[in-house]
PDB file of N, CA, C and O in Angstrom:
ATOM      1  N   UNK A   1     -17.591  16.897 -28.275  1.00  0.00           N
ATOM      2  CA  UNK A   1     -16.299  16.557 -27.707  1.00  0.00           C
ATOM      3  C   UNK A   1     -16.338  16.790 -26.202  1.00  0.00           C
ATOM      4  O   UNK A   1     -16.733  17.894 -25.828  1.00  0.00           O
ATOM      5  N   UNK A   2     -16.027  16.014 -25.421  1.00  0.00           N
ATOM      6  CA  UNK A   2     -15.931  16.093 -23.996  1.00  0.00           C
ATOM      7  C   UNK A   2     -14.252  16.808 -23.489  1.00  0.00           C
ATOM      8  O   UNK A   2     -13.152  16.835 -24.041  1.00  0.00           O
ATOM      9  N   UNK A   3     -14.746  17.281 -22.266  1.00  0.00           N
ATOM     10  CA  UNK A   3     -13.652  18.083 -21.712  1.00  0.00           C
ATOM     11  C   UNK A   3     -12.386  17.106 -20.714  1.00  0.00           C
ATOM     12  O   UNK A   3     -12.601  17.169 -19.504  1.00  0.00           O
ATOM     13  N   UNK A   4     -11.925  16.790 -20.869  1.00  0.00           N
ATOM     14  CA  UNK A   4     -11.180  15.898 -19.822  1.00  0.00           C
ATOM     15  C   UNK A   4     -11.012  16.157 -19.015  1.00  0.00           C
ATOM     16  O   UNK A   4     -10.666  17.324 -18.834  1.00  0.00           O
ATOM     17  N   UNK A   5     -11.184  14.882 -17.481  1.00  0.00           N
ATOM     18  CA  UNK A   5     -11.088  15.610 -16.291  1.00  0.00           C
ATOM     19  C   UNK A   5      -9.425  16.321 -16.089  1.00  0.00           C
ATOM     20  O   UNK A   5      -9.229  17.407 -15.543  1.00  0.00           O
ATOM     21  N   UNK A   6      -8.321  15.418 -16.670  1.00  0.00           N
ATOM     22  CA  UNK A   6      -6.979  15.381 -16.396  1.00  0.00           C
ATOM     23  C   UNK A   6      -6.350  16.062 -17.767  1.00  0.00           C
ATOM     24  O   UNK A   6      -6.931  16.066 -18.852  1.00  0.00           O
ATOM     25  N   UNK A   7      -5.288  16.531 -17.554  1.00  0.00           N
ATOM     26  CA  UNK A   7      -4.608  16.901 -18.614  1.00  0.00           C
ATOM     27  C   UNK A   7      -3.113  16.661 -17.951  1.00  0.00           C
ATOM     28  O   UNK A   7      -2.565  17.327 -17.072  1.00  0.00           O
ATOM     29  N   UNK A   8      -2.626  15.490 -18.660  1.00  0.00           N
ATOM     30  CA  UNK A   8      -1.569  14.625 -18.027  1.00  0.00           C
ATOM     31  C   UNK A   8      -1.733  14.066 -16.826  1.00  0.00           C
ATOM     32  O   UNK A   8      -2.540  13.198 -16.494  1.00  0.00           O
ATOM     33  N   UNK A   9      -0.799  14.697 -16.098  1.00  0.00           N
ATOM     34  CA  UNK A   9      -0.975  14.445 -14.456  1.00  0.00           C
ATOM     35  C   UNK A   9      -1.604  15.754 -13.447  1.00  0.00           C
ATOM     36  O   UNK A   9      -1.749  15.841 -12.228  1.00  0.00           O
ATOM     37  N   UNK A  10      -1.822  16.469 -14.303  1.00  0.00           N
ATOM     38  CA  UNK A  10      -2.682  17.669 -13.807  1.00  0.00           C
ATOM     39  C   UNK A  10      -4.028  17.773 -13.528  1.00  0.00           C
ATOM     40  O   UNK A  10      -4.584  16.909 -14.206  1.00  0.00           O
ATOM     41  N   UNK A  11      -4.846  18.392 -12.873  1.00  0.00           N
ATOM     42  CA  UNK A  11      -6.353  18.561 -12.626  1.00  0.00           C
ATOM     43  C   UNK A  11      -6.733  19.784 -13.647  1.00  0.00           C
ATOM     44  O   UNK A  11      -5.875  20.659 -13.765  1.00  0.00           O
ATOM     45  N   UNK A  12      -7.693  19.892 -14.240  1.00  0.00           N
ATOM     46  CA  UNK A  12      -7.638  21.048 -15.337  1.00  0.00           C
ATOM     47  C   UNK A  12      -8.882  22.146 -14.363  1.00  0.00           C
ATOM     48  O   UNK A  12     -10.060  21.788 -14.384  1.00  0.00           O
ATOM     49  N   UNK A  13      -8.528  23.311 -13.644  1.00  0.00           N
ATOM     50  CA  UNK A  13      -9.408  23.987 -12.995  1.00  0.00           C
ATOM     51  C   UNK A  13     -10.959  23.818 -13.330  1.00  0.00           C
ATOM     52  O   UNK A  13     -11.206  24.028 -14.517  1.00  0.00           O
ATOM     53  N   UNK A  14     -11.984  23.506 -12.589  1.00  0.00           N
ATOM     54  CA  UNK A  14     -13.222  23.565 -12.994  1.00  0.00           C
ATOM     55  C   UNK A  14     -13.588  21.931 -13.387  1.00  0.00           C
ATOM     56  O   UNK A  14     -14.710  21.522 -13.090  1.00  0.00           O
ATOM     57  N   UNK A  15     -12.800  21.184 -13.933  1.00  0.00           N
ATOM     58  CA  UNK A  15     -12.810  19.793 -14.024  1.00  0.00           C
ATOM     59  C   UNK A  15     -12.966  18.569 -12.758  1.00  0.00           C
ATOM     60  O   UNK A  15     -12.942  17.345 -12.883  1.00  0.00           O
ATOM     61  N   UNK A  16     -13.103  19.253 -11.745  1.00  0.00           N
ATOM     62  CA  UNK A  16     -12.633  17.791 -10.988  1.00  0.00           C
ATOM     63  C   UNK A  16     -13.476  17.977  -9.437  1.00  0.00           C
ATOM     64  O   UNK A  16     -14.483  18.682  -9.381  1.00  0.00           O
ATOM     65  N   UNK A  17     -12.928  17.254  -8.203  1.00  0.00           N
ATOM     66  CA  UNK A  17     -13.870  17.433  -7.086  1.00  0.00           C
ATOM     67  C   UNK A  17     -15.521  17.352  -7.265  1.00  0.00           C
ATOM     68  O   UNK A  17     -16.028  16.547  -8.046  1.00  0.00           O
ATOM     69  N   UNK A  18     -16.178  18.124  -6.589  1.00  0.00           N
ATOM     70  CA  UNK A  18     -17.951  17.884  -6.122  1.00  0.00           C
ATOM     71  C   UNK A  18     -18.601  18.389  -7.815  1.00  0.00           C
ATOM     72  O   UNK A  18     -19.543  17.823  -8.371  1.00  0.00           O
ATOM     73  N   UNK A  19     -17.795  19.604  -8.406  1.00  0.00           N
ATOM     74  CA  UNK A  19     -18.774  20.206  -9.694  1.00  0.00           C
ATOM     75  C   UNK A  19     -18.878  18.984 -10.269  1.00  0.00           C
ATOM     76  O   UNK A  19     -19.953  18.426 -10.491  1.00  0.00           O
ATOM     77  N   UNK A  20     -17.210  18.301 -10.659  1.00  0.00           N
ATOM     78  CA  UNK A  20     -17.401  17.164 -11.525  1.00  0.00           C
ATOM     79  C   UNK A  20     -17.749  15.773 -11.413  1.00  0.00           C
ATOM     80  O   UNK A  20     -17.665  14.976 -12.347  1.00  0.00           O
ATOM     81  N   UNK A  21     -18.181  15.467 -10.130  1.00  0.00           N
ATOM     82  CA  UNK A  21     -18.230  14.306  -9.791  1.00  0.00           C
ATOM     83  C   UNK A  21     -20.068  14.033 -10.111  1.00  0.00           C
ATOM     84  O   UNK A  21     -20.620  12.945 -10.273  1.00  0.00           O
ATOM     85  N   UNK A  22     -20.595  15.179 -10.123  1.00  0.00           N
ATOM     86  CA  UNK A  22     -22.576  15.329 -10.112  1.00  0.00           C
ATOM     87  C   UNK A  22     -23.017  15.647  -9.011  1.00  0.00           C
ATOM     88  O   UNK A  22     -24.069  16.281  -8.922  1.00  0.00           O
ATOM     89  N   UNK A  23     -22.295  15.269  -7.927  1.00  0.00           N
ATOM     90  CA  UNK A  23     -22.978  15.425  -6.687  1.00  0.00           C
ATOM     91  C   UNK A  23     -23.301  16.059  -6.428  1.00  0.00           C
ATOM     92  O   UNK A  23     -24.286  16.000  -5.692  1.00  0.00           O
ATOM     93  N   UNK A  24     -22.695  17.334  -6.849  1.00  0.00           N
ATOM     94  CA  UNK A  24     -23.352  19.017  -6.962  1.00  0.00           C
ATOM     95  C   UNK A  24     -25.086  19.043  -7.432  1.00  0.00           C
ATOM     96  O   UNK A  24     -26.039  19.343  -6.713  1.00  0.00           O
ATOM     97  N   UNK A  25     -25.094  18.696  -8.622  1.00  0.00           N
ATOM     98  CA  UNK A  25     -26.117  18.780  -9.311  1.00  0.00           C
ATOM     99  C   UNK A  25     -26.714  17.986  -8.081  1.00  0.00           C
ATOM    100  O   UNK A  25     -27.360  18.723  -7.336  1.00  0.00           O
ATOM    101  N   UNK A  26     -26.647  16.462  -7.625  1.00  0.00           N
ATOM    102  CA  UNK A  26     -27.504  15.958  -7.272  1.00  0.00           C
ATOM    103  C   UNK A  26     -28.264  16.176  -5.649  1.00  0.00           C
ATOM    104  O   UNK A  26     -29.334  15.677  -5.302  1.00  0.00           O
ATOM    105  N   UNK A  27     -27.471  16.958  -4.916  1.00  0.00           N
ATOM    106  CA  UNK A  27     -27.733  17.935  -3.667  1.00  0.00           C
ATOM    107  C   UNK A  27     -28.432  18.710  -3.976  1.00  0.00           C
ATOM    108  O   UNK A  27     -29.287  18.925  -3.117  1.00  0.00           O
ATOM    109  N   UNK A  28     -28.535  19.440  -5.061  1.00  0.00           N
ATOM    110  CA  UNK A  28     -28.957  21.014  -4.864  1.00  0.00           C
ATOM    111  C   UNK A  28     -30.564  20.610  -5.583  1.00  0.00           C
ATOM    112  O   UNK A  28     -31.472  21.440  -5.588  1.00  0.00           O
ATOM    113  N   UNK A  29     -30.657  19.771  -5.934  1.00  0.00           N
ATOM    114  CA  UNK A  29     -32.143  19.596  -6.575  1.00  0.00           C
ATOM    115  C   UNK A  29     -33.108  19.912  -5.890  1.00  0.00           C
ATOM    116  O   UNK A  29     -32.704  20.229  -4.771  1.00  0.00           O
ATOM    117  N   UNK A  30     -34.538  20.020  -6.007  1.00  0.00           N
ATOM    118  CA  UNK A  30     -35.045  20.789  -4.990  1.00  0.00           C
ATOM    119  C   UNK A  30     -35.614  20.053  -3.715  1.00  0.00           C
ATOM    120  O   UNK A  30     -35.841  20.573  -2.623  1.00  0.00           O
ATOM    121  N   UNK A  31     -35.821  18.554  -4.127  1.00  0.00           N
ATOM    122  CA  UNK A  31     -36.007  17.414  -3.238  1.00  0.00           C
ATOM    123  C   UNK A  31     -35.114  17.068  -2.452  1.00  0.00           C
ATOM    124  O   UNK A  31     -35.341  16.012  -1.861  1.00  0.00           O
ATOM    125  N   UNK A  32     -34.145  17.589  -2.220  1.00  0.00           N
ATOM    126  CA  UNK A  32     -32.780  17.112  -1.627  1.00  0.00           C
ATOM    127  C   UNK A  32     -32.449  18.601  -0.835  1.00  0.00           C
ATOM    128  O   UNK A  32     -32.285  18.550   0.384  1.00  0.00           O
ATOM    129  N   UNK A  33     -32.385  19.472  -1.293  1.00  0.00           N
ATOM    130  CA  UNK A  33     -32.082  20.788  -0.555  1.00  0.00           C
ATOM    131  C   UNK A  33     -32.852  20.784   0.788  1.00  0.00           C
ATOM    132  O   UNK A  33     -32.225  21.019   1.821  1.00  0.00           O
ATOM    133  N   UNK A  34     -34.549  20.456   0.839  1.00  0.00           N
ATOM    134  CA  UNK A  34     -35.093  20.035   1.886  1.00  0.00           C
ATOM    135  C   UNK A  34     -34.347  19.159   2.693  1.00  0.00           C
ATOM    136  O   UNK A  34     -33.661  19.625   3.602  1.00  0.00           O
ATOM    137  N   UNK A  35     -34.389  18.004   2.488  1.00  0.00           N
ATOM    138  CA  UNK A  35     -33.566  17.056   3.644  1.00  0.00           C
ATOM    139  C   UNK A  35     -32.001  17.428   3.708  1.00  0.00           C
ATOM    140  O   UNK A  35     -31.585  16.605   4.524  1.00  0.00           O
ATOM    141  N   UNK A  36     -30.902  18.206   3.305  1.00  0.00           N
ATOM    142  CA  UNK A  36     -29.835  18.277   3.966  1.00  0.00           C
ATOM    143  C   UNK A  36     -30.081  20.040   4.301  1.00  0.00           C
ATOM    144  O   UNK A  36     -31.054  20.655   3.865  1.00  0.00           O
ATOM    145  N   UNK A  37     -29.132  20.584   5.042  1.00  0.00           N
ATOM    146  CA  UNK A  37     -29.418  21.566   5.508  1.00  0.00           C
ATOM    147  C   UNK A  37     -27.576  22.052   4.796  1.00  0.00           C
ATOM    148  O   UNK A  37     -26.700  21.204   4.620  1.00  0.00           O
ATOM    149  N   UNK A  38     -27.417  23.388   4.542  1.00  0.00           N
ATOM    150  CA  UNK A  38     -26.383  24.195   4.098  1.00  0.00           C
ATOM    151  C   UNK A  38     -25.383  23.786   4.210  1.00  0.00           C
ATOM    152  O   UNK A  38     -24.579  23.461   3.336  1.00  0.00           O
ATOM    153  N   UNK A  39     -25.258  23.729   5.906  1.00  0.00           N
ATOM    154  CA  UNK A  39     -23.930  23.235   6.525  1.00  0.00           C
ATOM    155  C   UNK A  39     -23.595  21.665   6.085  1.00  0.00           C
ATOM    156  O   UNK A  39     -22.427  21.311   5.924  1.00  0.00           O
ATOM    157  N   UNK A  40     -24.696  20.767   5.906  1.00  0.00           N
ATOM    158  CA  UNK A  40     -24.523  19.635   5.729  1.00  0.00           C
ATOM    159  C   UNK A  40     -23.649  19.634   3.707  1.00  0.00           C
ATOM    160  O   UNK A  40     -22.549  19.155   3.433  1.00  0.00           O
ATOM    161  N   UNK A  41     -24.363  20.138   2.975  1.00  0.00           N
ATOM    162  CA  UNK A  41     -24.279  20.348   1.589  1.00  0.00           C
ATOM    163  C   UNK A  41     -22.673  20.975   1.731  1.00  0.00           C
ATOM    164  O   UNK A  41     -21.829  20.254   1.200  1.00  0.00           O
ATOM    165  N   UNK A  42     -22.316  21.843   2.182  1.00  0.00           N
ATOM    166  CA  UNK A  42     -21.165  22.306   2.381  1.00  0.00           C
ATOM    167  C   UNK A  42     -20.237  21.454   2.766  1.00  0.00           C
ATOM    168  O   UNK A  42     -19.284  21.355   1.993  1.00  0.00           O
ATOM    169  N   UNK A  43     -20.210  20.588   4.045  1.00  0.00           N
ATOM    170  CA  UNK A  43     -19.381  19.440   4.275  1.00  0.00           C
ATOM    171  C   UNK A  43     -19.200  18.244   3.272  1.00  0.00           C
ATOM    172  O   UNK A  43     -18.189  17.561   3.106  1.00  0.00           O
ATOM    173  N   UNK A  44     -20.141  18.171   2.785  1.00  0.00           N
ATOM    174  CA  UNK A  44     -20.324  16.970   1.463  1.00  0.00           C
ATOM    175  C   UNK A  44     -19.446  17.859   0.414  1.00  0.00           C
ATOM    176  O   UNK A  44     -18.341  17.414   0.105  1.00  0.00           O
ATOM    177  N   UNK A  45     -19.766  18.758   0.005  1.00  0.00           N
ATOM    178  CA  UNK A  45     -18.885  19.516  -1.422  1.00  0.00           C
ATOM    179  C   UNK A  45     -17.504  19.711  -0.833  1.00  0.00           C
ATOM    180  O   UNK A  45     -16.679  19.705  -1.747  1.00  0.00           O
ATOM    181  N   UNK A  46     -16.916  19.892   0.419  1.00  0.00           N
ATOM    182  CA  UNK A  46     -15.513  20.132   0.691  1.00  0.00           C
ATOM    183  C   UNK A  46     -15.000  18.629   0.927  1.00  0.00           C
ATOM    184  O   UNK A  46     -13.800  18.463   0.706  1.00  0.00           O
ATOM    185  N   UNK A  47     -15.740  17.511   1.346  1.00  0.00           N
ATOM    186  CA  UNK A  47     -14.954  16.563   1.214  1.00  0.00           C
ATOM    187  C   UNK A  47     -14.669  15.549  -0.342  1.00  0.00           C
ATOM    188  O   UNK A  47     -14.057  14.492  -0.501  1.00  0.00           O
ATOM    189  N   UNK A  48     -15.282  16.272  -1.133  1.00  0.00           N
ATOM    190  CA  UNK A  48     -15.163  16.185  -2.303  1.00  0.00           C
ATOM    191  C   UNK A  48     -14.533  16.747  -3.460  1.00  0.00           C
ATOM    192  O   UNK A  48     -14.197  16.094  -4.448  1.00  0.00           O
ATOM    193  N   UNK A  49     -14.396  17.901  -3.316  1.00  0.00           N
ATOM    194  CA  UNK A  49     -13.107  18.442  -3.028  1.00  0.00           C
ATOM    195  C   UNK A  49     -11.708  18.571  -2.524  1.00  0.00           C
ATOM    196  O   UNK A  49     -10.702  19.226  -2.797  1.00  0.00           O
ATOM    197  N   UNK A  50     -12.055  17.727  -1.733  1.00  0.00           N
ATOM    198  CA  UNK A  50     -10.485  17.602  -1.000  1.00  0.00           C
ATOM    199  C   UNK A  50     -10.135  15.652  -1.109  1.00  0.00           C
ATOM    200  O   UNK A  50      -9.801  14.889  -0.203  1.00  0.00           O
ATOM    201  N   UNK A  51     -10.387  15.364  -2.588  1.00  0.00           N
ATOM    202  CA  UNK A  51     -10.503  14.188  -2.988  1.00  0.00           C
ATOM    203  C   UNK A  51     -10.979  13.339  -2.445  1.00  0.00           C
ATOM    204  O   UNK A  51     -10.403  12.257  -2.566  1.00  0.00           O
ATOM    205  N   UNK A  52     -12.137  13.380  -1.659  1.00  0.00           N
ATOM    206  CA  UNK A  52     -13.173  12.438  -1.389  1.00  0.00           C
ATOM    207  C   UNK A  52     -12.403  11.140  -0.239  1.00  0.00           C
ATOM    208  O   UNK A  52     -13.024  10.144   0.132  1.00  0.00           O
ATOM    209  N   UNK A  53     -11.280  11.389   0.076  1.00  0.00           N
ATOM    210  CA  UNK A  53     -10.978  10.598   1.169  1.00  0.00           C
ATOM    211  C   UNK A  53     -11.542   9.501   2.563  1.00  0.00           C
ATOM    212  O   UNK A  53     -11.803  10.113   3.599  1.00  0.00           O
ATOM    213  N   UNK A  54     -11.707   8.097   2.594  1.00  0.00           N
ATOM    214  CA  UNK A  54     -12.215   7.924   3.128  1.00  0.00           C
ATOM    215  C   UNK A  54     -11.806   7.842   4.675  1.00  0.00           C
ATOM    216  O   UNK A  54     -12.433   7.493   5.675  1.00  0.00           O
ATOM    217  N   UNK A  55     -10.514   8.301   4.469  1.00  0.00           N
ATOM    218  CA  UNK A  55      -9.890   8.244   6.336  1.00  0.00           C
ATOM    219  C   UNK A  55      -8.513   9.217   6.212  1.00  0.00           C
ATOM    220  O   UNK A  55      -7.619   9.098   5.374  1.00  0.00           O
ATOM    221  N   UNK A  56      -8.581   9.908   6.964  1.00  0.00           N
ATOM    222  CA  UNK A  56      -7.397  10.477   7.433  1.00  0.00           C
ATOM    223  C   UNK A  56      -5.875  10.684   7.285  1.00  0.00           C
ATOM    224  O   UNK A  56      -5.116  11.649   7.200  1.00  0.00           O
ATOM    225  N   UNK A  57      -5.753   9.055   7.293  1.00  0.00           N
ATOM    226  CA  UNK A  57      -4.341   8.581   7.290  1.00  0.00           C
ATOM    227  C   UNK A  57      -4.183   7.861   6.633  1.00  0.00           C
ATOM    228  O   UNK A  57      -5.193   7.288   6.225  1.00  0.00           O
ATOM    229  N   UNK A  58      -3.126   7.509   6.212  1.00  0.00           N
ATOM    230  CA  UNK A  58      -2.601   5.919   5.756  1.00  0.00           C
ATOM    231  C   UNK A  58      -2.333   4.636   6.420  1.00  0.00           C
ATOM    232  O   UNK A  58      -1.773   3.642   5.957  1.00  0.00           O
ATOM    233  N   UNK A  59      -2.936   4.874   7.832  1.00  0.00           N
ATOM    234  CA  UNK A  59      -2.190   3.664   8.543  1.00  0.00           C
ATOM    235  C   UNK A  59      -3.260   3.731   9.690  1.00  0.00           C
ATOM    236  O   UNK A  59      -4.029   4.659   9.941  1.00  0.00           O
ATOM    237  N   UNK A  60      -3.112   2.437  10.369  1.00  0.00           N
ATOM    238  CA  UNK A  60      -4.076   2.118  11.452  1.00  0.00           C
ATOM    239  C   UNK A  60      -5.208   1.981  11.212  1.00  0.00           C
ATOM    240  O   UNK A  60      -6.058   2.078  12.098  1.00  0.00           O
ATOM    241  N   UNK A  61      -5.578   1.658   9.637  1.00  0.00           N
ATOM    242  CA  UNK A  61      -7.160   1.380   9.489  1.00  0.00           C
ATOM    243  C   UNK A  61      -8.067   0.946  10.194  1.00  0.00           C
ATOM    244  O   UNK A  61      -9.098   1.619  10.223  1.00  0.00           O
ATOM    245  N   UNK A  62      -8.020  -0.033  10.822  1.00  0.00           N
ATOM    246  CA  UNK A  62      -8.929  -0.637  11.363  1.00  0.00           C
ATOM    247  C   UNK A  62      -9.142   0.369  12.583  1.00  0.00           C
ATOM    248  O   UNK A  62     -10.285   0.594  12.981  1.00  0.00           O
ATOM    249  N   UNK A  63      -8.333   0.809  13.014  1.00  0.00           N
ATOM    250  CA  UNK A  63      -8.535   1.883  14.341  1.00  0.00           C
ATOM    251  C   UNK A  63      -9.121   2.596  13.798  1.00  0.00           C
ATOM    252  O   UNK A  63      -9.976   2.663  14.681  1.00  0.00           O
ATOM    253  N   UNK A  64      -9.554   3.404  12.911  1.00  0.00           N
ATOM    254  CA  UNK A  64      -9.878   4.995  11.926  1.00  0.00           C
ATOM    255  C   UNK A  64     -11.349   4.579  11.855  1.00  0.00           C
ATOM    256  O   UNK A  64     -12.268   5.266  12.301  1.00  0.00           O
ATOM    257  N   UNK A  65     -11.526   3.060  11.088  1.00  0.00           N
ATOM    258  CA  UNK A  65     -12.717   2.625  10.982  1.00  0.00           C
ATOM    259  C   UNK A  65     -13.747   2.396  11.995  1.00  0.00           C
ATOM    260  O   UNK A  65     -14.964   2.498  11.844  1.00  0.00           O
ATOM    261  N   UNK A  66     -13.100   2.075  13.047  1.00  0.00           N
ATOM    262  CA  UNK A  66     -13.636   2.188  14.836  1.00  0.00           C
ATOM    263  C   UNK A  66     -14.032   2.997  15.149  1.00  0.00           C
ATOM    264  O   UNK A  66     -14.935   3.080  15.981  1.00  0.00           O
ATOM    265  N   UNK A  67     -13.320   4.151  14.409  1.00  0.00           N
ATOM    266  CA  UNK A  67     -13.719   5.306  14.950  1.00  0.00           C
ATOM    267  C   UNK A  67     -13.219   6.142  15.949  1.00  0.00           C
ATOM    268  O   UNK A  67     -13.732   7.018  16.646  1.00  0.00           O
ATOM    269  N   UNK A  68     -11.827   5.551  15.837  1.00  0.00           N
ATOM    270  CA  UNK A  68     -10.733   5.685  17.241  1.00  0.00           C
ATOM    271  C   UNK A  68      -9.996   6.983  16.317  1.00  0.00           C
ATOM    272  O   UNK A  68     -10.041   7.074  15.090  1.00  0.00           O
ATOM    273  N   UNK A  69      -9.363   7.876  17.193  1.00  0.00           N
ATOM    274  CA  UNK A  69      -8.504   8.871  16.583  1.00  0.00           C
ATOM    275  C   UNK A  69      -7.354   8.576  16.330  1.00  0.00           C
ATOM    276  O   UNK A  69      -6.827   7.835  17.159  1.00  0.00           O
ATOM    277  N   UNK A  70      -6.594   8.962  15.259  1.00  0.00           N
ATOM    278  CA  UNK A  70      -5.545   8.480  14.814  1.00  0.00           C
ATOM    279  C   UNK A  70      -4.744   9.700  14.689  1.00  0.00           C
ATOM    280  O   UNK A  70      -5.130  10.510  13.847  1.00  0.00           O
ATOM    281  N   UNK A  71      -3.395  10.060  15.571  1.00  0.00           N
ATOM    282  CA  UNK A  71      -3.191  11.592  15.020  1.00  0.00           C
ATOM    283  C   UNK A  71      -1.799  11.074  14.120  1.00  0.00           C
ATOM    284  O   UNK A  71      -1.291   9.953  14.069  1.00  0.00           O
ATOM    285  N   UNK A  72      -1.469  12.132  13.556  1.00  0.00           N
ATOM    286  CA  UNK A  72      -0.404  12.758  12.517  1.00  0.00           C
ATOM    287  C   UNK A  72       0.782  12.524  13.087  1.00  0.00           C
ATOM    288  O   UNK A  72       1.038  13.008  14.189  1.00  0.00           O
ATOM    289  N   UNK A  73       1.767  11.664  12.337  1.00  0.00           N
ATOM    290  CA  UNK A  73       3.015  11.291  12.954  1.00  0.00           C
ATOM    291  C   UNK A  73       4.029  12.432  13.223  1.00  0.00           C
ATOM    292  O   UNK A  73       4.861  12.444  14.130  1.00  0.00           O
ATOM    293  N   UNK A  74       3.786  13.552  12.124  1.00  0.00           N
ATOM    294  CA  UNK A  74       4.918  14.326  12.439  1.00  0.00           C
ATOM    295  C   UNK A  74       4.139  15.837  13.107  1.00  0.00           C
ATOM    296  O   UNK A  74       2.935  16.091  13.062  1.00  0.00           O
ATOM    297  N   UNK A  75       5.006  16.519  13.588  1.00  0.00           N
ATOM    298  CA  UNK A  75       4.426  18.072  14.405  1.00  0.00           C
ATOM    299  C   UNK A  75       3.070  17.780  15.168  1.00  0.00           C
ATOM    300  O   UNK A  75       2.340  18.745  15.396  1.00  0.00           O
ATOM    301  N   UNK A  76       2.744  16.720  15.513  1.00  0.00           N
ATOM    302  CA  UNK A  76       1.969  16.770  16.810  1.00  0.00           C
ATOM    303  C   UNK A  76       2.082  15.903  18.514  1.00  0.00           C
ATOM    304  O   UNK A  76       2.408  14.752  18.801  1.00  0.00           O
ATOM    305  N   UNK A  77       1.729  16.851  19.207  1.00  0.00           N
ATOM    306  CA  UNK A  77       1.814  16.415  20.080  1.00  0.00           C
ATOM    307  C   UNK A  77       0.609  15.336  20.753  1.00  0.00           C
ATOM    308  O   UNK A  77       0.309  15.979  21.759  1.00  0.00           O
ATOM    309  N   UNK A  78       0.068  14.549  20.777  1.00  0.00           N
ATOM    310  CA  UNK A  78      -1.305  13.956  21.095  1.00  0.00           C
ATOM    311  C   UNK A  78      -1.837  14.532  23.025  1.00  0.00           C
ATOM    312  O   UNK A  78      -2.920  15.029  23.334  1.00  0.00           O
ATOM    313  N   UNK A  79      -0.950  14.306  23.737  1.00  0.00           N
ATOM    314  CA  UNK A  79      -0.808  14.616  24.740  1.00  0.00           C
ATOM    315  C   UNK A  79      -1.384  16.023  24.987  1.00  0.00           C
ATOM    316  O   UNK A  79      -1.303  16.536  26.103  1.00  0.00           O
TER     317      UNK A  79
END
């Protein structure tokens, strides 16, 4: 019997992000630990964790994708 990632609309602790996605497993192998370095493995498992997002925001894509900064509409100042 398999464990489900979801239980309703919930994440079930231990179910979800970098453990459950493999990527874990597939970093830490021993062929792979060579070519990324800690810090790198670490940035990969927290953005996977923090649902794997591919941009920032919701808006101004094409700017984000450029590579242009896009800040936060509310409580910042850009200036």
């Amino acid at each position: 019997m398999s464990i489900p990632k979801r239980a309703n609309w919930r994440t079930i602790a231990g179910r979800f992000g970098a453990i459950q996605s493999g990527l874990a497993e597939i970093m830490l192998k021993k062929h792979h630990r060579t070519a990324l370095t800690m810090a790198e493995i670490n940035r990969i498992t927290l953005w996977a964790d923090a649902n794997s997002n591919e941009l920032g925001a919701y808006r101004d894509v094409d700017r984000q994708r450029a590579g242009e900064i896009v800040w936060p509409l509310i409580d910042m100042d850009p200036a």
